[in-house]
C-alpha positions as CSV (number, residue, x, y, z in Angstrom):
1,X,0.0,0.0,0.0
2,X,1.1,3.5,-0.8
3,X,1.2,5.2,2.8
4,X,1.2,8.7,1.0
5,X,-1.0,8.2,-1.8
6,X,-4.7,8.8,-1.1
7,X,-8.1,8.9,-2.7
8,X,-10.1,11.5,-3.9
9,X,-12.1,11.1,-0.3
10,X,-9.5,10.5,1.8
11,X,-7.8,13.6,0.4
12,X,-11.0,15.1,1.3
13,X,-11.1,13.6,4.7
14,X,-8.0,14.1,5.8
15,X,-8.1,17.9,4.9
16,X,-11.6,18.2,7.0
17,X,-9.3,16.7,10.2
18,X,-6.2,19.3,9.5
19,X,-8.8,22.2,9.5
20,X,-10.4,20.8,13.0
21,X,-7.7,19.5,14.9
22,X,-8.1,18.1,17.3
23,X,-11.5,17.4,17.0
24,X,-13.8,15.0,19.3
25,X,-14.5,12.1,17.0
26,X,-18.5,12.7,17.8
27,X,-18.3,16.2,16.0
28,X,-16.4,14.8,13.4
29,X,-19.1,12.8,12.4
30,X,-21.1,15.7,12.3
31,X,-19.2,17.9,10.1
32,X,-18.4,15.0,7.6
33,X,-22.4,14.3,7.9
34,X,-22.6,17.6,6.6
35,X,-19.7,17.7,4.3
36,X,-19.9,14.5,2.8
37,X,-23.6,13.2,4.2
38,X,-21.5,9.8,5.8
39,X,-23.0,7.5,8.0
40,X,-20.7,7.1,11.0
41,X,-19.7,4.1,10.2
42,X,-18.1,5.6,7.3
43,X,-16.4,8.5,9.0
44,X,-15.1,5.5,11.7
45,X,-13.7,3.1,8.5
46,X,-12.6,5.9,6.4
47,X,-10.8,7.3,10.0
48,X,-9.1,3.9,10.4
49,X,-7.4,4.0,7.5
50,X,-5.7,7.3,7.8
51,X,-5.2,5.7,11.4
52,X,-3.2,2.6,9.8
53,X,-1.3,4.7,7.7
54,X,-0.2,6.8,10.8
55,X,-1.5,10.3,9.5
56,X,-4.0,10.7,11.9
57,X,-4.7,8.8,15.5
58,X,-8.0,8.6,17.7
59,X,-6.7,8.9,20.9
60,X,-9.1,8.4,23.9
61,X,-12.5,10.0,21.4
62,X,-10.3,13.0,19.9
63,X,-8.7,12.6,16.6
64,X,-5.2,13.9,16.7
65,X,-3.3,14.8,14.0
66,X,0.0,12.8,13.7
67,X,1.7,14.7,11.2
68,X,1.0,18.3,9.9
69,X,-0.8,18.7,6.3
70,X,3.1,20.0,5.8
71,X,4.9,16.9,6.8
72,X,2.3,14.5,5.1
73,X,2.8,16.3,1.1
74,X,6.5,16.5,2.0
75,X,6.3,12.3,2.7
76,X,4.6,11.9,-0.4
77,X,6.4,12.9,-2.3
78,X,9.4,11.7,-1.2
79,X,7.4,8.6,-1.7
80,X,6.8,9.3,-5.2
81,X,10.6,10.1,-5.8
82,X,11.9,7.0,-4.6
């Protein structure tokens, strides 16, 4: 899997996080029911992947960003590079 490399959604996604960090994980299913009109089950899988990929983290019902929107373009594309 390309750590770096994300869909059109999870571009999305990740971008509604960096603007509301940190953000209790109960109003971010609000805002991406309003942005996006997800179910939270969606906001909780599309979450977990960014999770795996160690971009974002849900620590204790707040997601935390783990790297700044500056530090995740710079990784990607030093992915892309190599």
């Amino acid at each position: 899997m390309d750590t770096y490399k994300l869909g059109e959604m999870e571009e999305k996604f990740a971008e509604l996080i960096w603007q509301h960090a940190p953000v209790a994980s109960g109003e971010l299913v609000r805002l991406c029911q309003e942005a996006f009109s997800w179910k939270r089950t969606t906001m909780y899988t599309m979450l977990k992947r960014l999770c795996e990929r160690g971009i974002f983290a849900n620590e204790g019902g707040t997601v935390v960003a783990r790297m700044s929107r500056e530090e995740f373009q710079g990784a990607r594309g030093v992915q892309f590079i190599n």
